[in-house]
C-alpha positions in Angstrom: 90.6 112.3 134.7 91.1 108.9 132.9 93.6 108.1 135.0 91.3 108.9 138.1 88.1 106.6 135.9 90.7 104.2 135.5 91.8 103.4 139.2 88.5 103.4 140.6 87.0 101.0 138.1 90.1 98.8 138.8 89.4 99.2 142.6 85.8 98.1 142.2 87.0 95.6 140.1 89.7 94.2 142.5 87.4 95.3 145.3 89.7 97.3 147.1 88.1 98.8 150.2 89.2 99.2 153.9 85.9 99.0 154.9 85.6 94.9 153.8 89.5 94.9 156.0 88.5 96.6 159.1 91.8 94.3 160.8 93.1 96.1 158.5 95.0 99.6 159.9 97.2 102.1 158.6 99.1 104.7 159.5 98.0 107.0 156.6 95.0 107.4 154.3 94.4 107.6 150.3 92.3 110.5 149.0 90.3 109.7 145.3 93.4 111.6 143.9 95.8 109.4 145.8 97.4 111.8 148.3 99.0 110.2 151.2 97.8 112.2 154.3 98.9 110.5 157.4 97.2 110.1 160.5 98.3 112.2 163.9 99.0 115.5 162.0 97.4 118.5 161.8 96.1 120.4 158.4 95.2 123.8 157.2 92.9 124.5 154.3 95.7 125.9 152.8 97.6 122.5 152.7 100.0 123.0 155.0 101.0 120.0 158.0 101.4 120.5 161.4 103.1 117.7 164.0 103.5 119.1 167.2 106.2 117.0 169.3 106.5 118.2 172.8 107.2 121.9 172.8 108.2 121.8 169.2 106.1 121.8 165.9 107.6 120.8 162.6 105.8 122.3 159.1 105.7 121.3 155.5 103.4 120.8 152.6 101.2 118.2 152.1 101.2 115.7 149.6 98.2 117.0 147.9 99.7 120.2 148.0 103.6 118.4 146.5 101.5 116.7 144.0 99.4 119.9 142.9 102.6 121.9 142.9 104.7 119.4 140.3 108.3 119.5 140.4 109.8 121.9 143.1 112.9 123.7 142.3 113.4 126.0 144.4 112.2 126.8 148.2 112.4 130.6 149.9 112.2 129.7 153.6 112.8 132.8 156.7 115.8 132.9 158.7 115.3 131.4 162.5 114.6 132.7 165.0 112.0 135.1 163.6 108.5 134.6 164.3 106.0 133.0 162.3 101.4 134.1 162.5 99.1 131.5 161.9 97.8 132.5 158.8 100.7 134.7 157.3 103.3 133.7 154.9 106.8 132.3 155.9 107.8 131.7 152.6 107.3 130.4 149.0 107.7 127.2 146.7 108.3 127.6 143.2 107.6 124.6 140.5 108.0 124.2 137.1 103.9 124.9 137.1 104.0 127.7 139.4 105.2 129.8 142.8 103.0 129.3 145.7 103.2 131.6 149.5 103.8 129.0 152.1 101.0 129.9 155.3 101.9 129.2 159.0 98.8 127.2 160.5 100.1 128.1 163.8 102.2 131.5 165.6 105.5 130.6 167.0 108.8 131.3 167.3 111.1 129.8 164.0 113.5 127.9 165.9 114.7 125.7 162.7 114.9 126.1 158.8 115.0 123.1 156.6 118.5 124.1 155.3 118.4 120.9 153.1 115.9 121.8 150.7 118.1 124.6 149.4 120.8 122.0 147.6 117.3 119.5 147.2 114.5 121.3 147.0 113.0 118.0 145.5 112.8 116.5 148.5 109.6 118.5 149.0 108.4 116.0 146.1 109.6 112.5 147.2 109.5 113.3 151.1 107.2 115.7 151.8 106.5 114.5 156.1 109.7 113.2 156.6 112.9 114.9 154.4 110.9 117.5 153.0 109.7 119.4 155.9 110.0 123.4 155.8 110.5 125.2 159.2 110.5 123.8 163.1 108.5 126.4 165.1 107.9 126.9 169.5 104.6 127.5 169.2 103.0 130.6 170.9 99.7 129.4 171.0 99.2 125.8 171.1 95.6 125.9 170.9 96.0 126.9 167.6 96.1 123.3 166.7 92.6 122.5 167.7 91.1 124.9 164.8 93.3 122.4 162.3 91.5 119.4 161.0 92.4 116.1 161.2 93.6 113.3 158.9 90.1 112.6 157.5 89.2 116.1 157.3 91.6 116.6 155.6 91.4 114.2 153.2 87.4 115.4 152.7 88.6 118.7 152.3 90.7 117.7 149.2 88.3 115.3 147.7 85.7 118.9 147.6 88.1 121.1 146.5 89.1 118.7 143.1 86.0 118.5 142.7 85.3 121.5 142.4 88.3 122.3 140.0 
């Protein structure tokens, strides 16, 4: 909580806004609890990310989720080619704070596993959209996607629910 007093006074102070640098764009936003959450993905409530590329759609934990979490040491992820439900769990990640279920936000068919993040399951922590995605799925039903929300959903979303914590 200081640390949260702390950066916004300092923002004020250094009057840090993008709304005074509207040339200003960026690929990515900042939450009040300084999650990245990048633009052009998709988001469940449950903090799970969604990029769908073509007929393929990579999964992972957000940020705020990574960040929430603490230190990852150790991932259970499902074999491929079984099938994942929106709204089901895949999986789990287990912290030094605690083991959370991992939910599909979409149905598909699990066509890749993140093998890395058995050796690194870190990678969760310092790459969570790039290195430290979890499972590549075909999805099923791609209008799935349009009950996601968006980067600045998202971002809302988070702000409420540490708010409410």
């Amino acid at each position: 909580m200081a640390l949260r007093i702390w950066a916004s006074s300092t923002a004020n102070a250094l009057k840090i806004s993008s709304a005074s640098r509207p040339h200003l764009t960026s690929a990515f936003s900042l939450s009040r609890c300084f999650s990245t959450v990048l633009d052009g993905l998709k988001y469940a409530t449950s903090h799970e990310w969604v990029k769908h590329e073509g007929s393929v759609a990579t999964i992972g934990i957000s940020d705020h989720a990574q960040d929430h979490l603490g230190e990852v040491v150790f991932v259970d992820l499902p074999e491929p080619n079984g099938q994942a439900s929106k709204g089901s769990s895949f999986g789990a990640v287990e912290s030094v704070k605690a083991t959370s279920d991992i939910y599909s936000p979409i149905s598909g068919e699990i066509v890749e596993v993140n093998s890395k993040l058995t050796e690194t399951p870190g990678l969760i922590n310092t790459s969570p959209y790039e290195d430290g995605w979890l499972i590549k799925i075909k999805p099923s039903n791609p209008s799935e996607l349009d009950s996601l929300l968006g980067s600045k959903e998202y971002t809302k979303h988070c702000e409420e629910e540490d708010a409410s914590h």
